[in-house]
C-alpha positions as CSV (number, residue, x, y, z in Angstrom):
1,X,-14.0,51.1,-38.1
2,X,-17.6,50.7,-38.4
3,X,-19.8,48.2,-37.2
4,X,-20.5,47.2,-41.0
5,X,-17.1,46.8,-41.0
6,X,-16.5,44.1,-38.4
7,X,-18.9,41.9,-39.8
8,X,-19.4,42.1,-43.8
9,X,-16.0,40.2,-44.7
10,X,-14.3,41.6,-41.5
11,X,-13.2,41.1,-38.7
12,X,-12.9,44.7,-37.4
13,X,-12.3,44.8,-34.1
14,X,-13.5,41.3,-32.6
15,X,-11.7,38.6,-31.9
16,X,-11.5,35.4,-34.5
17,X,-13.1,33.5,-31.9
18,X,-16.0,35.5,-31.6
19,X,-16.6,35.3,-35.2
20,X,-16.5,31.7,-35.4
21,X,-18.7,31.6,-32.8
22,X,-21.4,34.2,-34.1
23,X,-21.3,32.4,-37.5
24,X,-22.0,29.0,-36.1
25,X,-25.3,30.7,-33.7
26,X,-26.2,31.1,-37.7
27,X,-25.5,27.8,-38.8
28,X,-27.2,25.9,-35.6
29,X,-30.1,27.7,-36.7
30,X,-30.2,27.1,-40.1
31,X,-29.6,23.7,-39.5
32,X,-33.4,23.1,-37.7
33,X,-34.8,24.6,-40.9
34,X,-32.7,23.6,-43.8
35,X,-34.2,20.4,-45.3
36,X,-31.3,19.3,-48.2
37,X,-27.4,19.0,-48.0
38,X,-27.6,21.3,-50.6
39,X,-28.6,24.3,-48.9
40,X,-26.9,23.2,-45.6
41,X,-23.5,23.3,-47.3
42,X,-24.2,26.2,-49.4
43,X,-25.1,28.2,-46.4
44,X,-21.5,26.8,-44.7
45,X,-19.6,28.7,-47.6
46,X,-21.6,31.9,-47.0
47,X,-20.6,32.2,-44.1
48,X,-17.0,31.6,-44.6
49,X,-16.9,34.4,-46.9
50,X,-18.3,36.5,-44.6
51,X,-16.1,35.1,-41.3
52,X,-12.4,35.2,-42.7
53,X,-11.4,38.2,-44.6
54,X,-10.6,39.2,-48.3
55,X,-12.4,36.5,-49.6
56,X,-13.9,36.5,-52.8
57,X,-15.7,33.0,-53.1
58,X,-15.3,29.7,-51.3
59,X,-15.7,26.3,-51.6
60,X,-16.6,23.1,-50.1
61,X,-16.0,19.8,-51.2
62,X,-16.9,16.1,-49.7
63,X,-15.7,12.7,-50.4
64,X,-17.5,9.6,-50.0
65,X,-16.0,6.5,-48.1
66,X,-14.2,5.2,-51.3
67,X,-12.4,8.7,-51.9
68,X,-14.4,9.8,-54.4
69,X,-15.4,13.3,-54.9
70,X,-18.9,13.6,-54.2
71,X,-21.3,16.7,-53.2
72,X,-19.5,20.2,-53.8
73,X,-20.8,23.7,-53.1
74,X,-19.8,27.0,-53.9
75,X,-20.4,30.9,-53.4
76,X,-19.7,31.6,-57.3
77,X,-18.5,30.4,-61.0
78,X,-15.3,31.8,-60.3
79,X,-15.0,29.2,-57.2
80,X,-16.1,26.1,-59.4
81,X,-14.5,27.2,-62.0
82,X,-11.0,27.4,-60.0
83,X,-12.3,23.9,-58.2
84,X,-12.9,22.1,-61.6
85,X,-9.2,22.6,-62.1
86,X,-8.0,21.1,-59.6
87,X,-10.4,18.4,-60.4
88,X,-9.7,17.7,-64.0
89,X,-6.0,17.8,-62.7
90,X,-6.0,15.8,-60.1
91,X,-3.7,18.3,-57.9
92,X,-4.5,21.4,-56.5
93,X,-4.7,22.2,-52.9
94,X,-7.6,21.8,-52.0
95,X,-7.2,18.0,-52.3
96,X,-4.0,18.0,-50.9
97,X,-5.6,19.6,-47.9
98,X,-8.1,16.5,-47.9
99,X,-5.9,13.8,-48.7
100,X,-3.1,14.9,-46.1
101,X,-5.8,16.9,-43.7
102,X,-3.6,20.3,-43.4
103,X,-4.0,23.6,-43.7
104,X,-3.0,24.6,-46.9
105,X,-1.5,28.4,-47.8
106,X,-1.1,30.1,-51.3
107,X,0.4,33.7,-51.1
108,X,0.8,33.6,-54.9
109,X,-1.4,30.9,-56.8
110,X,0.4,32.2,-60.1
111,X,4.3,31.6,-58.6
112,X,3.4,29.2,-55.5
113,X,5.8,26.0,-57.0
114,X,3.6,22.9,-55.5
115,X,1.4,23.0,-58.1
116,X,2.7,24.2,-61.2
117,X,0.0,23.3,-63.5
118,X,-3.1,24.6,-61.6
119,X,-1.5,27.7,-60.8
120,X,-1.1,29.6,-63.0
121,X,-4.5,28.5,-64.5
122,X,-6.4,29.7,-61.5
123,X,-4.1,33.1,-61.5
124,X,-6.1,33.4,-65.4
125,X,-9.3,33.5,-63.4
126,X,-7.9,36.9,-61.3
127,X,-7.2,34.4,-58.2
128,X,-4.3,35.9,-56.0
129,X,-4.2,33.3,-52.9
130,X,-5.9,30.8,-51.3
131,X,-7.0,28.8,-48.5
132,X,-8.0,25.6,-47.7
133,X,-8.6,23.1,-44.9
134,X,-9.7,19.4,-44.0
135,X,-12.7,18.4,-43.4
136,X,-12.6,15.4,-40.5
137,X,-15.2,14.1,-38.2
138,X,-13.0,12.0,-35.5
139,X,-11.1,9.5,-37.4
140,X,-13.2,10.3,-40.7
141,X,-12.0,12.5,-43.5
142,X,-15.1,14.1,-45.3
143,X,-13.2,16.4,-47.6
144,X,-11.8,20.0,-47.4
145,X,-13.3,23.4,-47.3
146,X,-11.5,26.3,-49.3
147,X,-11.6,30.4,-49.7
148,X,-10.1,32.3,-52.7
149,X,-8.9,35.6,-52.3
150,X,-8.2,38.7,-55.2
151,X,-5.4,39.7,-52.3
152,X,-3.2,38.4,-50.0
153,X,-4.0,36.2,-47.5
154,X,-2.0,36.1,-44.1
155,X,-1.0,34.3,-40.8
156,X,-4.5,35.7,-39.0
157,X,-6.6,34.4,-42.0
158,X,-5.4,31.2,-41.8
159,X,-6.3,30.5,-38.2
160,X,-9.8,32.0,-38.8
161,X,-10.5,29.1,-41.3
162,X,-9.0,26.3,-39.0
163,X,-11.0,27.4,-36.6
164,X,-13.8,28.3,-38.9
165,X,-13.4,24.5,-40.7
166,X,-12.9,22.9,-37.1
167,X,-17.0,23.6,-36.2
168,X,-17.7,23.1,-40.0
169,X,-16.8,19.9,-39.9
170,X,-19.2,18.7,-36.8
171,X,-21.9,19.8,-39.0
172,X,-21.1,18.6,-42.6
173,X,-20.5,15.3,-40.7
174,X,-24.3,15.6,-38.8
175,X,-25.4,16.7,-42.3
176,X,-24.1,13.7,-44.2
177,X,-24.7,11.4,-41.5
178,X,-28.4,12.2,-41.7
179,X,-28.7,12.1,-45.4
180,X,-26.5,8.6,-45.4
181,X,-28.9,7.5,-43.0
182,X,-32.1,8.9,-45.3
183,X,-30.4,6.9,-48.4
184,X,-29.9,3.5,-46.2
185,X,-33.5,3.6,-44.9
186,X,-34.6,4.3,-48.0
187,X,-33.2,1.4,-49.2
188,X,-34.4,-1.3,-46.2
189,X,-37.7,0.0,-47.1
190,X,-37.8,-0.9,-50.5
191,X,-35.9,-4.0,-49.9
192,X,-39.0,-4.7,-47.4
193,X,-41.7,-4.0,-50.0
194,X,-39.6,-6.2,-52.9
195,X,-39.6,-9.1,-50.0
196,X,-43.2,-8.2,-49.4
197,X,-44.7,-8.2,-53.2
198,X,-42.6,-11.9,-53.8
199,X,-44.7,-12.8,-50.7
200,X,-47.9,-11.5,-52.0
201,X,-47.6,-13.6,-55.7
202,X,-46.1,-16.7,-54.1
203,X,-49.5,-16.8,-52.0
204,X,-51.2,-16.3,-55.0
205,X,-50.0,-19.0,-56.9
206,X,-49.9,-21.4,-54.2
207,X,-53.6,-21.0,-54.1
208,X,-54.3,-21.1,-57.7
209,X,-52.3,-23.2,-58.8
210,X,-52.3,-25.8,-55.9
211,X,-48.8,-26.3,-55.0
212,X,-47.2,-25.4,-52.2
213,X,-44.9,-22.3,-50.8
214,X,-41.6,-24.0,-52.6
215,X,-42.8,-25.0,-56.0
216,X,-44.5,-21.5,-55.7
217,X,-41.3,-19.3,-55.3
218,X,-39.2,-21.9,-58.1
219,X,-42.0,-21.2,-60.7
220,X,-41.4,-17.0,-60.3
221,X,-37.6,-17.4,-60.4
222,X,-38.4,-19.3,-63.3
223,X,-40.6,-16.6,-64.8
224,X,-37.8,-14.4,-64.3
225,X,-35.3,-16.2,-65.8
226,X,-37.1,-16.5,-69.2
227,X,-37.9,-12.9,-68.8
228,X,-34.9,-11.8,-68.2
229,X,-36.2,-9.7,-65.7
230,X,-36.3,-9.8,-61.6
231,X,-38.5,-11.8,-59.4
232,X,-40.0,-8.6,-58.0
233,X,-40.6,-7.0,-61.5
234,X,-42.6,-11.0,-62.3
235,X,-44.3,-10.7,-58.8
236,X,-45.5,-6.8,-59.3
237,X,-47.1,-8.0,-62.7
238,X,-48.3,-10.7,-61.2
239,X,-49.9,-9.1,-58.2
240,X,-51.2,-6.3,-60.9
241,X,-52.9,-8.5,-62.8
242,X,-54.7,-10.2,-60.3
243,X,-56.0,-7.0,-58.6
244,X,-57.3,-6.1,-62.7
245,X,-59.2,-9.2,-62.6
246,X,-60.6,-8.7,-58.8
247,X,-61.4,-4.8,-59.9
């Protein structure tokens, strides 16, 4: 077999290990230049079709702390196409996969009986088999990763996606951590400058109106009220105006 062979799709002569452990040299490098989830978790499903074999698309989906199903990425339409399925469904292996956090098998999507509604639907779309596996950081779930074959899928490809979804979920799980943390400082800091432009109109009334820091902040609340709008959307107006006057 040629060396083409061993690594487009393959895994020739190597061992499943050494796979997994030349695609995650990839990842760690694509991780110090990737800036988005987006392209981090696209990237992940590349390289699944590449690492276990027969694969003609795959997956991955995440779930947010409430269980719903949030950021999704996939090699083709025929993957979100089969994924949507299972979404509009409610059922489908791929969440079973997440919800229970197994390893899930389909030899035959069109006569497997666990899912008699989705599979015969994604046997329409020219799917043979399937493959999916749970997502979990320690004691977190964060959703399940999944290949779909045109063939059958085996014992050996199996164990090349728990071990390939094993390192994929240390990363998904740095991933989202950094963009939850992006999203939460994102939101101190505009809590911060709300806080900060109240500050800026109380001070300004206090002065021009005489009255002090109290009877300042009552009289934007009370602004607000009859507006029907926030105190920071009164105190940005506010502070506007006066810098219009000062200009």
């Amino acid at each position: 077999m040629s060396a083409k062979d061993s690594t487009g799709g393959g895994l020739g002569d190597t061992t499943a290990a050494e796979q997994i452990v030349a695609a995650f040299a990839r990842m760690a490098g694509m991780f110090l230049t990737h800036r988005t989830v987006d392209e981090a978790l696209a990237t992940i499903t590349e390289l699944a079709v590449q690492t276990v074999p027969g694969t003609a698309g795959a997956g991955l989906t995440l779930f947010d702390s409430a269980g719903e199903r949030g950021t999704t990425a996939a090699t083709s339409d025929l993957v979100e196409r089969a994924d949507a399925l299972q979404y509009e469904l409610g059922d489908g292996p791929c969440l079973t996969a997440s919800v229970e956090r197994i390893v899930v098998r389909v030899d035959d999507v069109g006569t497997d009986p666990r899912w008699p509604r989705w599979g015969p639907r994604a046997a329409a779309l020219g799917l043979v088999s399937t493959l999916s596996a749970p997502l979990v950081a320690g004691e977190r779930g964060l959703g399940a990763m999944k290949v779909y074959g045109t063939g059958a899928y085996g014992p050996r490809e199996e164990h090349v996606l728990t071990l390939f979804a094993a390192q994929a979920s240390l990363l998904v799980a740095q991933v989202v951590g950094a963009a939850e943390a992006e999203t939460v400082s994102g939101r101190i800091t505009d809590k911060l400058r709300g806080r900060e432009v109240i500050a800026r109109a109380t001070g300004f009334l206090m002065g021009r109106d005489g009255v002090g820091e109290h009877a300042a902040f009552l009289s934007l609340a009370h602004t607000a009220r009859e507006q029907r709008t926030s105190m920071r959307r009164v105190a940005e107006q506010l502070t506007a105006a006066r810098e219009d006057e000062q200009w």
